[in-house]
Every structure is written in structure tokens, then in C-alpha cells.
N, C-alpha and C positions, 0 to 999 in steps of 0.2 A: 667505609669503603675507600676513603682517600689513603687512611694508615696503610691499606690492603695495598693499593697502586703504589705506595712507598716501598713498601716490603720485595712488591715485586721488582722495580726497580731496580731497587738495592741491590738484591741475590743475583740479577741480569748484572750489574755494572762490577758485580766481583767474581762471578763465574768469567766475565770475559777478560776481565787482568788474571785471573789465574790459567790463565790458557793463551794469552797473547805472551807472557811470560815464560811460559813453557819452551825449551830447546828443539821439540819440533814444532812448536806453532810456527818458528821460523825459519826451516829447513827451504821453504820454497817462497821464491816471489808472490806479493800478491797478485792474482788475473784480472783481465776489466772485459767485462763482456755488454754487449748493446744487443738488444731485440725487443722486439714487440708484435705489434700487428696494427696495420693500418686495414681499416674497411670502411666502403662507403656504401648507399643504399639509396634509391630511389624506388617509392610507392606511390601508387596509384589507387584509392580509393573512394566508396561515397562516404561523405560527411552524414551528419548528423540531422540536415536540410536534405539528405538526399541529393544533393548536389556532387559532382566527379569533381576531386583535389588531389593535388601530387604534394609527396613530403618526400626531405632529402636529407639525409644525414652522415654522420659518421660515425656509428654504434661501435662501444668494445674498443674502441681506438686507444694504443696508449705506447710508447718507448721506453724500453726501460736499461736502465746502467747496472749492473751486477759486479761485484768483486770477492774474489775470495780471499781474505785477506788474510787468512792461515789455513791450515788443516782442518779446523772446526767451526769455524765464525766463517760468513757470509751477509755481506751487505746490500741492498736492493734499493735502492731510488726511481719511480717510473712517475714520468708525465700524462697527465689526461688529456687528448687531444679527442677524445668526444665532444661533438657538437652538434644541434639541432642544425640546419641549414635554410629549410624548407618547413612550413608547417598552414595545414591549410590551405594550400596552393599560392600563400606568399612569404618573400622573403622574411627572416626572421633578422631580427635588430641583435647583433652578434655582440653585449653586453663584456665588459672585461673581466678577463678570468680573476676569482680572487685565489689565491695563493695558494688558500687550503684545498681548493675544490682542482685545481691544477697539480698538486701532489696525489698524485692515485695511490702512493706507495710509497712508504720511507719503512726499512725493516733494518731486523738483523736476527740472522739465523746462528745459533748456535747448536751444532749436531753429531753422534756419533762419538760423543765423551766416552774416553774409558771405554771403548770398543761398545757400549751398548748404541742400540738403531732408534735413538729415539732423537729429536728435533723439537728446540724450542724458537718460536718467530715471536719477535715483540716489536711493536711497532702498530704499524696502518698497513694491513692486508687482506686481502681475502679470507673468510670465514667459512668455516669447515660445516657445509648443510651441502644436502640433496645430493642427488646424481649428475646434475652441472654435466648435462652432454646437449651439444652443441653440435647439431647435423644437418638441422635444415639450413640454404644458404641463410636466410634472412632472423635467425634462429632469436634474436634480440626481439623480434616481431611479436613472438610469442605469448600470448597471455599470461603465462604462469613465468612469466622469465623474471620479474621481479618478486616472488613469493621465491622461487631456489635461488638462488643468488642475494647474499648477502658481500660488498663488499666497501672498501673504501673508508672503514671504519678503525679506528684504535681497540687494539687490546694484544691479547695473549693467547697463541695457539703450539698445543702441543702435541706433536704424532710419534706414536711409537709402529713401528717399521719391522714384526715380529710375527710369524705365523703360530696360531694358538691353531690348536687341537688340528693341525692342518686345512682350516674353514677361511678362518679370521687373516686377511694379511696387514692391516694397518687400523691402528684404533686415532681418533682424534678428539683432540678437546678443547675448546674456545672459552675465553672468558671476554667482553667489548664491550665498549660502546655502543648504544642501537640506533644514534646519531651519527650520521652520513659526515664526512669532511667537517668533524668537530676540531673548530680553532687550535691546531696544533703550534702554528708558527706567530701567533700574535697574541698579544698580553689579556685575552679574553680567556675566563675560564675555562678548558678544554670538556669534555663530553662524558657524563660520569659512566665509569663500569655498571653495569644496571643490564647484562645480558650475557645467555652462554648458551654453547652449542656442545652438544657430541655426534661422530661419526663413524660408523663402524662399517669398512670395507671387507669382503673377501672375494674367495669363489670357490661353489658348491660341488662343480666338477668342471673340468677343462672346458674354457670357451663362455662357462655361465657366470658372470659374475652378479653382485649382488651388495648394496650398500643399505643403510638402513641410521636413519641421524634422527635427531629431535634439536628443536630448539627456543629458549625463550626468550622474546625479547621484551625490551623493559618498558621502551619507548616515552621515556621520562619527558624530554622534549617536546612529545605530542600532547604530555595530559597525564596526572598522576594514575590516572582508572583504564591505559591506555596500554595495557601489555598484551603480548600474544603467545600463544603456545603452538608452534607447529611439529608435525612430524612428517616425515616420508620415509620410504620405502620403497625399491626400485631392483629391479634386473635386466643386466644386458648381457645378449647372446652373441657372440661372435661363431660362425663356423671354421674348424682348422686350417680353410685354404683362404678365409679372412676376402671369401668374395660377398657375403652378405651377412647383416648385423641386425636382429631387433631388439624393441628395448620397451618395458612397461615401468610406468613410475606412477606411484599411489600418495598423495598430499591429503593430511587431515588435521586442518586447522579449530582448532577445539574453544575458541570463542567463538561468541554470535555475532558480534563486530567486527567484520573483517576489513582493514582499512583500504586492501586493495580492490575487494569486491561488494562491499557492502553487507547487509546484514543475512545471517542464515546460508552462508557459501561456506560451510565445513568442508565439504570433500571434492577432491579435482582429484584427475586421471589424465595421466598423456601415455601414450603409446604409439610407436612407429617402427618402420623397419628400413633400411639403404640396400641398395644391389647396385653392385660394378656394373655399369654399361659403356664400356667405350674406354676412354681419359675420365670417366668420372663417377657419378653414384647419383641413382635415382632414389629420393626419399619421399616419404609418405609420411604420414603424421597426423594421432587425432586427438585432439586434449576436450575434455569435459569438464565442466564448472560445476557443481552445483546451483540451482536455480539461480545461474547465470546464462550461460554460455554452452555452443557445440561449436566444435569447428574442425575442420580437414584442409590439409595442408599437403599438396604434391609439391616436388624443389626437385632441379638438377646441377650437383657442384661441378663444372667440368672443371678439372685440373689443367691450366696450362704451363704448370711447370710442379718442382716439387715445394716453390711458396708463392706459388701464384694462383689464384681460383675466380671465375666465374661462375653465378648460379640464378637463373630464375626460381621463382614459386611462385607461386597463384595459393591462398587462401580464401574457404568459402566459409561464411561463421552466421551461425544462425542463434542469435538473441534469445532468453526467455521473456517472457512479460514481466515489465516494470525491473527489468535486472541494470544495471549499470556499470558503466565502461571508468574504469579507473577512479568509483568512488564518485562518480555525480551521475545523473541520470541519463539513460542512453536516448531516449527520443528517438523517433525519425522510424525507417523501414526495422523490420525484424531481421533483417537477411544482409551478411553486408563483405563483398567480394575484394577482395584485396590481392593487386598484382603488385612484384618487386624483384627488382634486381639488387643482387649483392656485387660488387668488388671487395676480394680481400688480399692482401700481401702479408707474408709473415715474415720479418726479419729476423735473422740468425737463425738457429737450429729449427726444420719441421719440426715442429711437437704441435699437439692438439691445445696446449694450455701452459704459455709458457712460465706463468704462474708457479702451476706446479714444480715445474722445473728449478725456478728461482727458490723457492723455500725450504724444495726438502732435496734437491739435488736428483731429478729422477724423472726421467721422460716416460711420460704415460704413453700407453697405446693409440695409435693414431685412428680416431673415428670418422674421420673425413678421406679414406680413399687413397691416403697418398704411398708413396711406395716408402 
């Protein structure tokens, strides 16, 4: 696997002198772009005692430096400014960032060779799984948000940018690490390739789109007998005048060991829908666990600007017997009500995910309301 990370490497570090080299790699200065998204969050919940605790945080927080430093290559470095703040209704003891865990992002995009649409990212990025929408204010809150979300990790993602049979508009392929902020920047062994994903976007007919990925991770670091198989599958509706949107997504995790919900939790389901009311969009939202969890989640993001947002939700989630919360056991009431406020700002250009933007050069459609 190591020769493999060499190889790849390699073919990276002379793909980019053969094109830095190139007389229009330098036809234009290189750009320096700054954005990200700040957001902070306060909940209100009962514990585990049954007792009322508020938590505070800064979920999805991060800044990032962008350059384009020819016609095809694109470099990315972003800061992690997520942080716990509150937990349990006291203050949390704010620990010093280690280095690797404060790099959210170190890449480089090379795209668009030779007039073909396709993009290779190498580096510590976001990994290509699930449908990754992001509607309700407090959307980190979510149960299933660390099961779709993979990111922060090393490896190699490839998307090609090409309408097949007029269905398919963008295919992707990850090869990573399944270790989170593996020691990149210090003399410790970094995080073996041991994981890989595919994803495959389109849409079916105007307004329906439709994503559908698998992924395995390897989880070498947790324990040799420690891998995981997930897939999902998802649709989102927008209507033409883009005043309301709904969206169903199907997760089925194909071990018995699920590390985030413990044992015999194969299948999850979220579904919800947003309507414009006002400056902003009321959302709804219901995700399903298998013999875990139910829960219903009403949010409203008002817009007060076009990167500025405010949004309460109220979540109500009702427990199965002996199911548990983040892999220990839930104890306490079955039934367990959770209020939150989001603040969020986005720096630099609206997009929904500025992410995406940075890696393949492409502002997605905006699922939060804004104009």
C-alpha cells in the first residue's frame, strides 16, 4: 500500500511540473481567495440524569486560503476553528490545538487537462459519500451527520464532470485514510490508505436530482476486525420557482457493529422538506435509526443578509429500548427534547459548501434560501 502512496505521489508531483511548465500554465497571475464559514450554536437539552444542560459550540467552523496558481492546478489550505465551548452545562477546558487537528485542509487540485472535465484532489479533504445537505439550522445536531460526512482525512479524490446517457452528471472516486487528522506535519507515521468511496450524481428530470455512493472504510486504527461498509442513496426535489425543496436519503450500513450506533443499526432514513416564508425557509426533518432512534426536527433559517443567517429548531427524539447514543449506553427517559440556536456567517462567495467550490471549481446550488 505504501509503494501504492508512492506511485501516486509521483505521477501528482510530475503531472504538476508538466503543466506549471506549460506557456499557458503562466499566461495569468496566480489568485488568493479567503472564505469559509463561521457558526456558533447554543442547545438546550435533558441529560442523561434527566436533568436540563445547555451546550455551546462552533460546529463546521473553518477559514480557508485558496490559490489558483495556473490554469489547472489550485491549492487550498483551511484552519479548523471548531470547537466544543459548553458541554453539559459547564464550561469545557479548551485543550491546545495540535497542528494536525487545526489543518482541516491542505490540497491541490489539478483539473480540466487537455480540455477533459475531470479533477484530481490530493491532499486532506473532504471525501466523496452521501448527499451532504445541510438545511436544518443546527444541521451538525443531527444523528446521522457523522455516518454522511466523512472528512479531514488524507488521500486521493477523483471527479469526472461529464453527462453520461444525459442522467449521470458527475462520477467520483476516493481512495484515504479512515483516520481523522492523521499526523501529517510531524515525524510520526501518517495514516495508512485502508479506505475508498464512489459517488455518483445526476438528475432524472428537471428539479429531481439524485446521488447514490458506497463506501468502505478500513478503520485500521480502531482494530484490525474494525471495517465498515456503508451505502446511501438519496433525492432532492427542488421546484422551478426554487420556493420549496424536499429531500429523502436511505443509509445502509452492512455490518452488525456499527461504531456510531452500536449493534444491529443497518438501516437509517432522513427525510424533510424547506418552504420560503418571509427572509427565510421553514424546515422540517425526520430521520429513523434502526433499533435506535426516531426523531423530528422543525428549524427556521432567516436570512439576514445574503452571508448572514439566524435559525432556531426544536428537535423531539424518541429513544428504542436499550439503543445508545454515540456508541455507550443512553440510560435516562426514552424521550429527549432538544432546543438550539444557530448563528452562521459565510465568508466570501454564497455557496452552500464552500468546499465544493474550492476543489472542483463550481458553486452548487444554494439549499439554504438565499438569493
Amino acid at each position: 500500500m505504501s509503494r501504492t502512496k508512492n506511485t501516486l505521489a509521483t505521477a501528482a508531483a510530475l503531472l504538476v511540473a508538466s503543466i506549471t511548465t506549460a506557456p499557458t500554465a503562466r499566461a495569468n497571475p496566480p489568485t488568493l481567495e479567503i472564505e469559509g464559514v463561521l457558526r456558533g450554536d447554543v442547545l438546550v437539552r435533558r441529560n442523561t440524569q434527566g436533568k436540563i444542560r445547555d451546550e455551546a459550540s462552533s460546529p463546521e467552523s473553518f477559514v480557508r486560503l485558496s490559490s489558483q496558481l495556473s490554469e489547472h492546478i489550485r491549492v487550498a489550505v483551511a484552519l479548523e476553528l471548531t470547537r466544543t465551548l459548553r458541554e453539559d452545562g459547564k464550561w469545557t477546558e479548551q485543550d491546545a490545538l495540535d497542528i494536525n487537528a487545526l489543518l482541516r485542509e491542505a490540497s491541490i487540485e489539478i483539473h480540466d487537462v487537455g480540455g477533459v472535465p475531470v479533477a484530481f484532489v490530493v491532499g486532506k479533504h473532504e471525501i466523496a459519500f452521501g448527499q451532504a445537505l445541510a438545511a436544518m439550522p443546527a444541521y451538525t445536531r443531527s444523528p446521522l451527520y457523522s455516518t454522511q460526512s466523512v472528512n479531514r482525512v488524507m488521500g486521493l479524490t477523483v471527479r469526472l464532470d461529464e453527462r453520461i446517457f444525459d442522467i449521470i452528471h458527475s462520477i467520483e472516486a476516493s481512495v484515504f485514510s479512515s483516520e481523522s487528522d492523521s499526523p501529517i506535519l510531524t515525524q510520526a507515521k501518517p495514516g495508512r490508505i485502508d479506505s475508498a468511496s464512489v459517488r455518483i450524481r445526476g438528475e432524472l428530470f428537471e428539479g429531481l436530482q439524485f446521488q447514490a455512493s458506497a463506501m468502505h472504510l478500513g478503520n485500521r486504527h480502531l482494530g484490525n476486525e474494525a471495517s465498515e461498509q456503508r451505502y446511501s442513496v438519496g433525492l432532492i426535489y427542488q421546484d422551478p420557482q426554487g420556493h420549496w425543496m424536499a429531500w429523502i436519503e436511505g443509509i445502509y450500513h452492512a455490518d452488525q457493529k456499527n461504531p456510531n450506533f452500536g449493534n444491529n443499526a443497518h438501516f437509517a432514513i432522513t427525510a424533510g422538506a424547506s418552504h420560503k416564508v418571509g427572509p427565510g425557509l421553514v424546515v422540517a426533518e425526520v430521520t429513523w435509526i434502526q433499533n435506535v432512534l426516531l426523531e423530528v426536527g422543525l428549524g427556521y433559517r432567516l436570512n439576514l443578509s445574503k452571508n448572514v443567517s439566524i435559525g432556531p429548531e426544536i428537535r423531539f427524539t424518541h429513544w428504542s429500548d436499550g439503543a445508545s447514543s454515540g456508541g455507550s449506553a443512553r440510560g435516562g427517559s426514552a424521550n429527549d427534547l432538544r432546543l438550539a440556536l444557530t448563528v452562521e456567517v459565510l465568508l466570501g462567495p454564497s455557496v452552500e459548501n464552500p468546499e465544493d467550490e474550492v476543489l472542483f471549481g463550481k458553486k452548487p446550488k444554494d439549499q439554504r434560501g438565499r438569493e
